[in-house]
VODO-450082 format. One record per residue (C-alpha): residue number from 1; chain; x, y, z. Coordinates in steps of 0.25 Angstrom, whole numbers, plus 5000, padded with zeros to 4 digits. Each point is the difference from the previous one (the first is absolute). Layout:
<sites>
[NUM A [X Y Z]];
...
</sites>
This chain:
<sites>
[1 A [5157 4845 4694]];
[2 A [5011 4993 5007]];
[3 A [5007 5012 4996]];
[4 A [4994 5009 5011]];
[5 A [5005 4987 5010]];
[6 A [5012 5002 5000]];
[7 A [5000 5009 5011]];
[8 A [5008 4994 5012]];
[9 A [4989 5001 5008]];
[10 A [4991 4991 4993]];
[11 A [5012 4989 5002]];
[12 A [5001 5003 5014]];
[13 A [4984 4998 5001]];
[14 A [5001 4988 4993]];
[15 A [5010 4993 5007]];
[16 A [4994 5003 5014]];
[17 A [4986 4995 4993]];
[18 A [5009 4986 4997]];
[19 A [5005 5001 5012]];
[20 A [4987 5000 5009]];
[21 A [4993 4992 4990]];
[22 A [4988 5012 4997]];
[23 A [4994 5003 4987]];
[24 A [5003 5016 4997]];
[25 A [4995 5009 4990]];
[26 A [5003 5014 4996]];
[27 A [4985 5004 4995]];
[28 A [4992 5013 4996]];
[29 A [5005 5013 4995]];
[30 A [5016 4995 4999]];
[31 A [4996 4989 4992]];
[32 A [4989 5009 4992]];
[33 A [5010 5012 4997]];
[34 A [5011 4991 4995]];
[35 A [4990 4995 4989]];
[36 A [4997 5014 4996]];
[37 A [5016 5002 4999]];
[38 A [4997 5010 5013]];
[39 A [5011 4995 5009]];
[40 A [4998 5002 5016]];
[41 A [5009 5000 5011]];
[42 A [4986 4997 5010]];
[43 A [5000 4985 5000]];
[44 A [4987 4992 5007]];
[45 A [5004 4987 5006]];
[46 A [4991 4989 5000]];
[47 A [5003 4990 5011]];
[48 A [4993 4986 5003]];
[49 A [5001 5000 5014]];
[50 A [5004 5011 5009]];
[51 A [5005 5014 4994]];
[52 A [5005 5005 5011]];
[53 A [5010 4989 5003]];
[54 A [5002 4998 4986]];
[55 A [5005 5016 5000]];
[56 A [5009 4996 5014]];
[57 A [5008 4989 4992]];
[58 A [5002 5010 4988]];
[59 A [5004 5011 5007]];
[60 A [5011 4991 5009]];
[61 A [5005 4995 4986]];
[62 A [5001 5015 4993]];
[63 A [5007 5004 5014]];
[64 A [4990 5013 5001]];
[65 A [4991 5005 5013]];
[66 A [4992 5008 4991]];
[67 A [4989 4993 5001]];
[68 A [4986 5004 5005]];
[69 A [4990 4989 5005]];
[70 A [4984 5001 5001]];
[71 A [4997 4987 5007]];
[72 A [4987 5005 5002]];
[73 A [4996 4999 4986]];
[74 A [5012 4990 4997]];
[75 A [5009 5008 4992]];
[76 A [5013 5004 5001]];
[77 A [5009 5012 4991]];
[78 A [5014 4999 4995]];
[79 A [5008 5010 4993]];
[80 A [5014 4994 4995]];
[81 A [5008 5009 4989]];
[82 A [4989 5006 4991]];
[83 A [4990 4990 5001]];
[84 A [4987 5000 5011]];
[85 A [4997 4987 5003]];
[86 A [4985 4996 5007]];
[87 A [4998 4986 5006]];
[88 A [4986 4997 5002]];
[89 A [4994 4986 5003]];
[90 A [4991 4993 4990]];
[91 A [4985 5003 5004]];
[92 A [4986 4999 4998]];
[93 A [4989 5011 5003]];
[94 A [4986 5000 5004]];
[95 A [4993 5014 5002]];
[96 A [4987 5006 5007]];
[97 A [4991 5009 4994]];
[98 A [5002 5012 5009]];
[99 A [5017 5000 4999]];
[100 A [5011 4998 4992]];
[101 A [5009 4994 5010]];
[102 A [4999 4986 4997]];
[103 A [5000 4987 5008]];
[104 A [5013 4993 4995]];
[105 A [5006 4986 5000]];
[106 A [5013 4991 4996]];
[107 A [4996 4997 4987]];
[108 A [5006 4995 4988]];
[109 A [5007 5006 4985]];
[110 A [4985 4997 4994]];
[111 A [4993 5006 5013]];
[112 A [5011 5013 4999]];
[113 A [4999 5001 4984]];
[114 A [4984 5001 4999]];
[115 A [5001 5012 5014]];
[116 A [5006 5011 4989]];
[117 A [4994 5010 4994]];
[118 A [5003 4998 4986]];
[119 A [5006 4990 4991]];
[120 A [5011 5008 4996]];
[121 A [5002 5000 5015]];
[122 A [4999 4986 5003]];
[123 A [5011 4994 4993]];
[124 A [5013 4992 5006]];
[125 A [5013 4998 4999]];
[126 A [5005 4984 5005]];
[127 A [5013 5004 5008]];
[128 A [5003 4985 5006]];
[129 A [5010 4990 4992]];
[130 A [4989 4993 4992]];
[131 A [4994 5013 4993]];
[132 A [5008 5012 5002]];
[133 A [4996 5010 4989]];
[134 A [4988 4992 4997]];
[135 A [4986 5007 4997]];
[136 A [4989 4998 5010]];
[137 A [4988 5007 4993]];
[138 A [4985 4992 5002]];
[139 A [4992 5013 4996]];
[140 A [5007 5004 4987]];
[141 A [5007 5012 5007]];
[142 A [5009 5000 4986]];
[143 A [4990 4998 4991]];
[144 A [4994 5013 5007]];
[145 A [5013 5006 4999]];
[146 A [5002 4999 4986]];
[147 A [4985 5005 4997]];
[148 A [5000 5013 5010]];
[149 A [4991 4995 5007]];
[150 A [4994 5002 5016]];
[151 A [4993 4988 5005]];
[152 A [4999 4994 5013]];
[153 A [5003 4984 5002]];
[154 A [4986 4996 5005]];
[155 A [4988 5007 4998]];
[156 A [5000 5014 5001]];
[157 A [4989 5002 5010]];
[158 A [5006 4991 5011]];
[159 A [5013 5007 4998]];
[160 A [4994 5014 5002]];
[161 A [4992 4996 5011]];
[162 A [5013 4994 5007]];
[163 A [5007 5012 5000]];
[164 A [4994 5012 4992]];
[165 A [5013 5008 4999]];
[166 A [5004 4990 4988]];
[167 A [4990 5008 4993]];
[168 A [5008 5011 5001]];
[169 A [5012 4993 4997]];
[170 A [4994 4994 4987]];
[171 A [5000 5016 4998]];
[172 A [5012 5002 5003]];
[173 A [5006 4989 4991]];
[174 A [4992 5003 4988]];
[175 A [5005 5014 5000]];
[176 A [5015 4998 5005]];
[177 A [5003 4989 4990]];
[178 A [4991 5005 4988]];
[179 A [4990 4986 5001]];
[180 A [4987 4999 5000]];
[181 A [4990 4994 5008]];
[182 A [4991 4987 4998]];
[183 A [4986 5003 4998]];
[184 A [4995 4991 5010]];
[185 A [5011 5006 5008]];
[186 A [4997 5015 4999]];
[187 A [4986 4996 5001]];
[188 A [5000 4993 5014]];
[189 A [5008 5014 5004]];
[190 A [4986 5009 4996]];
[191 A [4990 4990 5006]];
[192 A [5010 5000 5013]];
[193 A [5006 5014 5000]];
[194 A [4991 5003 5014]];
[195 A [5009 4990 5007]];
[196 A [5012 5008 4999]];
[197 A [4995 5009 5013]];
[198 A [5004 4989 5008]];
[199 A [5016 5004 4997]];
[200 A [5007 5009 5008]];
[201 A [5002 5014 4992]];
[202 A [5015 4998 5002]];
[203 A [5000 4985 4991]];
[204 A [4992 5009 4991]];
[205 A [5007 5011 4998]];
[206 A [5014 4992 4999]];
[207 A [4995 4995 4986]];
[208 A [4995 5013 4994]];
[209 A [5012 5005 5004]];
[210 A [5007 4989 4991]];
[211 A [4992 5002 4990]];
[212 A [5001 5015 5001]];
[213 A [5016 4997 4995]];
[214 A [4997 4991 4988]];
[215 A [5001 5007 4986]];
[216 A [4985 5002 4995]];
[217 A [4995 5001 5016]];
[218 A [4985 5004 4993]];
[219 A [4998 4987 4994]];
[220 A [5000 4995 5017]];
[221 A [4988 5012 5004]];
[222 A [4993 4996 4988]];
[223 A [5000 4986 5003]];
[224 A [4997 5005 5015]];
[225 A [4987 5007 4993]];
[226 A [4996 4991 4992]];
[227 A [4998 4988 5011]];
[228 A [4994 5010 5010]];
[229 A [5014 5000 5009]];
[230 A [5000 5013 4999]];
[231 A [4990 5006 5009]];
[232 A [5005 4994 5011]];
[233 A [5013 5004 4998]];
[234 A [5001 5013 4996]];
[235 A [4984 5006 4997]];
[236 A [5006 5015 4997]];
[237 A [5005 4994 4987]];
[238 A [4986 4994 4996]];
[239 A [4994 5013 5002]];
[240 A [5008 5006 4988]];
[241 A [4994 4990 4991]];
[242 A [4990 5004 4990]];
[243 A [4996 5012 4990]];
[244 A [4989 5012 5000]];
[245 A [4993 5007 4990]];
[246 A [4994 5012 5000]];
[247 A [4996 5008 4988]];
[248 A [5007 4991 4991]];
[249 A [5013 5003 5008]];
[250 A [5005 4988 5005]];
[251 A [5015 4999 5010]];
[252 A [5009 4990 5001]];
[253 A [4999 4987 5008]];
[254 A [5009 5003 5010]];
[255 A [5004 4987 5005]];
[256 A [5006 4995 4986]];
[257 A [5006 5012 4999]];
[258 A [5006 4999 5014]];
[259 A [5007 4987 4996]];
[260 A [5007 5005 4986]];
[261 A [5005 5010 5009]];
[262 A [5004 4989 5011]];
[263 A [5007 4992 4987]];
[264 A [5006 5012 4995]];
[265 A [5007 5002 5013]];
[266 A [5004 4987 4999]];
[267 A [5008 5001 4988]];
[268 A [5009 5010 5006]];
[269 A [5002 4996 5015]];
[270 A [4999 4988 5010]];
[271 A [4996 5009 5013]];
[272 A [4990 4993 5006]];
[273 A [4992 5015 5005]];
[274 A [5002 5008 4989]];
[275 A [4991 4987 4995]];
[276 A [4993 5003 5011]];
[277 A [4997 5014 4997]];
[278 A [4997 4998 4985]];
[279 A [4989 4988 5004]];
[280 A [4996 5013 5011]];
[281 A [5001 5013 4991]];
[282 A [4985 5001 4995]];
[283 A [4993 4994 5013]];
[284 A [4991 5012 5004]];
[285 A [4995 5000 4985]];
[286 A [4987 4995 5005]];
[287 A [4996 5008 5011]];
[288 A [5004 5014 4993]];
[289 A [4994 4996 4986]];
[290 A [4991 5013 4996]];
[291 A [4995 5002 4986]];
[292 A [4999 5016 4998]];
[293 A [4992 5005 4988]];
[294 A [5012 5005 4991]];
[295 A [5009 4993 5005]];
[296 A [4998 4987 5000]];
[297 A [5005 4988 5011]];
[298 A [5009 5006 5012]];
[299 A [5007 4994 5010]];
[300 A [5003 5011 5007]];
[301 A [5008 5000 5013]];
[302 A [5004 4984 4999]];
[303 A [5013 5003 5000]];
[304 A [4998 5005 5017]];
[305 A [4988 4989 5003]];
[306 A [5009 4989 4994]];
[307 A [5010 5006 5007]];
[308 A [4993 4998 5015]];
[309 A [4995 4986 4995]];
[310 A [5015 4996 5000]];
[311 A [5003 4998 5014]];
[312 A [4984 4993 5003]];
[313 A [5004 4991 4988]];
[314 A [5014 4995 5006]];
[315 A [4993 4998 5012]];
[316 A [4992 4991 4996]];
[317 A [5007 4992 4992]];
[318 A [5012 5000 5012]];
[319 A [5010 5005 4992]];
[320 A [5011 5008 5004]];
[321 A [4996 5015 5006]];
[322 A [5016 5006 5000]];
[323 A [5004 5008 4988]];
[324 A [4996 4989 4988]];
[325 A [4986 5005 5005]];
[326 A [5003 5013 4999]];
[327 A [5009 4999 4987]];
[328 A [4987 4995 4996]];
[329 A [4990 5010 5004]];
[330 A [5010 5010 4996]];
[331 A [5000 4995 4986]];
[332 A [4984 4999 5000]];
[333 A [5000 5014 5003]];
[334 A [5010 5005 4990]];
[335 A [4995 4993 4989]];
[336 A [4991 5012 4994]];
[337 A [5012 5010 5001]];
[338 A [5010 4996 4988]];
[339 A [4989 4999 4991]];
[340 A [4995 5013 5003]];
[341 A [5013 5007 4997]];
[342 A [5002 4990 4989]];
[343 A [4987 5009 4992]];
[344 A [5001 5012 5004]];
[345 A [5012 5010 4998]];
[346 A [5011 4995 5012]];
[347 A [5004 5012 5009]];
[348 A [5014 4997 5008]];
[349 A [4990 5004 5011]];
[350 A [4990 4987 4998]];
[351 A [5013 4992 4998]];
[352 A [5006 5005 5013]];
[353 A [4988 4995 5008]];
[354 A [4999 4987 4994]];
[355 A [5016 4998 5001]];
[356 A [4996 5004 5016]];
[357 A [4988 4992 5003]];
[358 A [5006 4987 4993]];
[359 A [5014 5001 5007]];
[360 A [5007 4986 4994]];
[361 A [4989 4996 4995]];
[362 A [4999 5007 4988]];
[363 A [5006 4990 4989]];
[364 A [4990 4989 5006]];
[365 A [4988 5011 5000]];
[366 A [5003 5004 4986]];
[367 A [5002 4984 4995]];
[368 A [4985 4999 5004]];
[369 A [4994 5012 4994]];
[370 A [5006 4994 4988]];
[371 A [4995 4988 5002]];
[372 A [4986 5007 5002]];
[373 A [5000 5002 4986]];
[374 A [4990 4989 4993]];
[375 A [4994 5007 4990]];
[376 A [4998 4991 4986]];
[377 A [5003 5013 4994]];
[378 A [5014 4999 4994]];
[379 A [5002 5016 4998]];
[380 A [4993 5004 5013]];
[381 A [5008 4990 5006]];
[382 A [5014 5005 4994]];
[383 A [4995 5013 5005]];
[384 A [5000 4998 5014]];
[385 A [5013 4993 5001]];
[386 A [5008 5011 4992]];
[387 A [4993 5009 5008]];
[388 A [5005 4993 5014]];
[389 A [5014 4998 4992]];
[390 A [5002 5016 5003]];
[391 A [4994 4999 5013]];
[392 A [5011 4992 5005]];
[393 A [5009 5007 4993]];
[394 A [4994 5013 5008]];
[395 A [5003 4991 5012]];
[396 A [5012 4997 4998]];
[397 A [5006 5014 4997]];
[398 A [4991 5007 5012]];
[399 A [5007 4988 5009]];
[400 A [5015 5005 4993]];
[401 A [4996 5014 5003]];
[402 A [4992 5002 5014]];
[403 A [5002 4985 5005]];
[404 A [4988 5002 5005]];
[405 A [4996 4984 5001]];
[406 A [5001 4997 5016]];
[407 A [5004 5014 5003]];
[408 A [4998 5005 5014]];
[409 A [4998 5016 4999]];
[410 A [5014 5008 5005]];
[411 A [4992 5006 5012]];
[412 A [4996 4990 5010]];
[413 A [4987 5002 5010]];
[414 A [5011 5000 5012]];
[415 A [5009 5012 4992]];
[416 A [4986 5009 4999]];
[417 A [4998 4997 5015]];
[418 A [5012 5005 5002]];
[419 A [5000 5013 4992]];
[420 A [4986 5004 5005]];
[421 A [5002 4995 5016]];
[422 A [4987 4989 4996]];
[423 A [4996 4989 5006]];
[424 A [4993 4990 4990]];
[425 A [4987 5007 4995]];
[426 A [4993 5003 4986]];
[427 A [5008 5011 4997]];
[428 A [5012 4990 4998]];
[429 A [4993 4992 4991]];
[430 A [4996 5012 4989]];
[431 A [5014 5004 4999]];
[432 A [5003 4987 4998]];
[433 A [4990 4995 4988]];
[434 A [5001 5015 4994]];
[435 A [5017 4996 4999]];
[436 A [4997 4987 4996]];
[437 A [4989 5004 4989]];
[438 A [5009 5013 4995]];
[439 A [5011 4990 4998]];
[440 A [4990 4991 4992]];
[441 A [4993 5011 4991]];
[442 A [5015 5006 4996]];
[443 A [4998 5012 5009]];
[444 A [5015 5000 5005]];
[445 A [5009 4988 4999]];
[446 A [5004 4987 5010]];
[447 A [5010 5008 5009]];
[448 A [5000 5004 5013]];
[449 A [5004 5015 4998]];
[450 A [4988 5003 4992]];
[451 A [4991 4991 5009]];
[452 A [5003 5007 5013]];
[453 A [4998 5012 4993]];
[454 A [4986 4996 4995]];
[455 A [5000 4995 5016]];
[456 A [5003 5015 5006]];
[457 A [4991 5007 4989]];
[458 A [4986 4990 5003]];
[459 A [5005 5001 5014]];
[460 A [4997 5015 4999]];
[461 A [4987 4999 4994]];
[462 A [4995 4991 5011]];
[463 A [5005 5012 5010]];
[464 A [5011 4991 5004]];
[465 A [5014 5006 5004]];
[466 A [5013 4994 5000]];
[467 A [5007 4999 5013]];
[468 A [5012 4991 4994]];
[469 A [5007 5002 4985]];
[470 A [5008 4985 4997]];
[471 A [5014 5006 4998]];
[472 A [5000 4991 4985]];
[473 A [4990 5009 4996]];
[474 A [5008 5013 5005]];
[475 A [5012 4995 4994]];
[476 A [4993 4998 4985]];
[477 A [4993 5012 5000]];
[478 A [5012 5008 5004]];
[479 A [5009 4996 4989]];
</sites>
């Protein structure tokens, strides 16, 4: 362990801890990673005493004014090379029912150890002369470490109670570092998952969105399930569970089939909302779900409701409603369209209108349609994935040959304004979807002559005439 010490920080801390004469502690995650042999460069200071003059003395030693000081909760921030250093003085905490904000005093190592959230968490590191790289570990945190396992220094329900989001960080964990909860644990989290609405959606959502980001994020929303989190978080989601029969025709859960899809996104990229769109694609199954005679189960139209539940969704759950959101609801809506052209016979047409309605973010829409794949049929399965390896290979030579992604049509609204004397009317907007759809279906080619031909002949039919020709187009068909 004195191998991760050798830092010069930690000298520097320890002489101004001799110096002052304070006990000082480096304690919780730093200390936890470095047993699991996942070194960090965030480093949690412990200080006996005042933090925030503790962090002063520090700073004035290291020669750096980058340092950031909270002294209303008593902690202070320091960034020196790579490392990010946070000075806090030892506490104890005392809550009320109703908040999370606690009432906190000076306390001691013992009083600072037994306030964290698991045992894994609550372990330090002796930084004076005396002790330096010596273990301070009174719950077992390494024990718990070497077994997998999520538990909470004192019992589980004055924990929770404390602060509920550590139920949601016991998540968390369990599904970032592959360990398992402790049944009293995970069973304080069900008999207090009410609790949670009293943290703010913000706190909430920064750990979904942490354990969005871990390899296997589905073993998190079924965890999430399974204590009864997950109608308060996100009750979309819970809808989706279940399975119907009718008939003897029976369709899939959709909620387990939504997280292989998730994990299956996984394995091939770490973007956080192409995450988000997988855990998203299915969710207005539910309230489209018909069974027609003949046909079995249908969804029909889920793509579109799912679509126009995106933004509500984000909304609620405060996250960002730039372009992840509509990367997203793009994605939800799309998600039908590659699967279509992977079974049926695929017209350059079909593959020109997807390649233009996806824009650059093709490669990630087709990564989830191949994720969508989840049948237990090996052969079906191999079906559906050659048949989305000639897809993209459609896309990718319709790109090379119309580069139709992105494209804006060669005859601008402003041009045919121009040519027929109009001011902004519907007439502009035909001519411009019927050159922008005759480009899509293969009826002439991306270039401006055969556009601003297309423009002068639909001009016509509308009873337009031109009162301006663009020389270009003079000039190319006189040649």
């Amino acid at each position: 362990m004195r191998e991760y010490l050798k830092s010069n920080i930690f000298r520097v801390i320890s002489e101004v801890a001799e110096v002052d004469g304070v006990d000082v502690y480096v304690i919780g995650g730093f200390v936890r990673d470095i047993l699991l042999n996942r070194p960090s460069k965030d480093i949690d200071i412990m200080v006996v005493g005042s933090g925030v003059d503790f962090a002063e003395k520090v700073a004035h030693r290291l020669r750096t004014r980058r340092v950031t000081y909270f002294k209303n909760f008593g902690t202070a921030q320091l960034k020196h090379n790579e490392w990010s250093i946070e000075f806090v003085g030892a506490r104890k905490e005392s809550y009320r029912l109703d908040s999370r904000k606690p009432i906190v005093e000076n306390g001691t190592l013992d009083d600072d150890q037994k306030r964290r959230d698991f045992t894994i968490n609550a372990m330090a590191i002796g930084l004076n002369s005396r002790n330096f790289g010596e273990l301070i570990d009174p719950f077992n945190g390494l024990k718990d470490i070497k077994s997998r396992t999520i538990r909470t220094p004192l019992d589980p329900a004055t924990t929770f109670s404390d602060d509920p989001l550590r139920m949601l960080r016991a998540i968390r964990f369990a599904t970032q570092l592959d360990f398992d909860i402790e049944p009293n644990t995970l069973k304080a989290i069900g008999d207090m998952n009410g609790r949670i609405s009293i943290i703010s959606i913000e706190r909430i959502m920064d750990e979904i969105n942490k354990m969005m980001v871990t390899p296997h994020p589905s073993v998190g929303w079924l965890l999430l399930d399974s204590t009864g989190l997950l109608p308060h978080i996100l009750p979309e989601l819970v809808t989706l569970k279940g399975v119907e029969s009718h008939n003897g025709i029976t369709h899939k859960d959709n909620f387990y089939h939504t997280l292989e899809v998730l994990d299956n996104v996984a394995r091939k990229s770490d973007d956080l909302w192409l995450r988000w769109a997988a855990l998203l694609h299915d969710i207005g199954k539910p309230k489209t779900k018909r069974f027609i005679q003949g046909q079995g189960w249908t969804f029909h139209g889920h793509d579109f409701l799912g679509a126009k539940m995106v933004p509500e969704i984000f909304r609620k759950l405060k996250l960002p409603l730039n372009e992840k959101m509509r990367f997203v609801q793009k994605l939800v809506l799309l998600h039908l369209r590659p699967i279509v052209l992977s079974q049926d016979v695929v017209t350059d047409s079909a593959v020109r209108r997807l390649l233009f309605d996806a824009g650059d973010d093709i490669d990630n829409l087709m990564l989830l349609c191949e994720a969508d794949i989840t049948s237990k049929n090996d052969s079906t399965v191999r079906k559906h994935l050659a048949n989305f390896r000639i897809v993209r290979k459609k896309l990718k030579e319709i790109e090379e040959k119309d580069a139709i992604r992105n494209f804006q049509p060669p005859v601008s609204g402003e041009m045919i304004m121009e040519t027929f004397s109009l001011k902004p009317c519907k007439e502009v907007g035909i001519i411009k979807n019927r050159i922008k759809d005759a480009i899509l279906d293969g009826e002439i080619r991306n270039n401006f002559a055969e556009a601003y031909a297309l423009m002068l002949n639909t001009g016509k039919e509308l009873g337009l005439t031109p009162v301006k020709i663009d020389p270009q187009y003079l000039s190319l068909t006189t040649k």
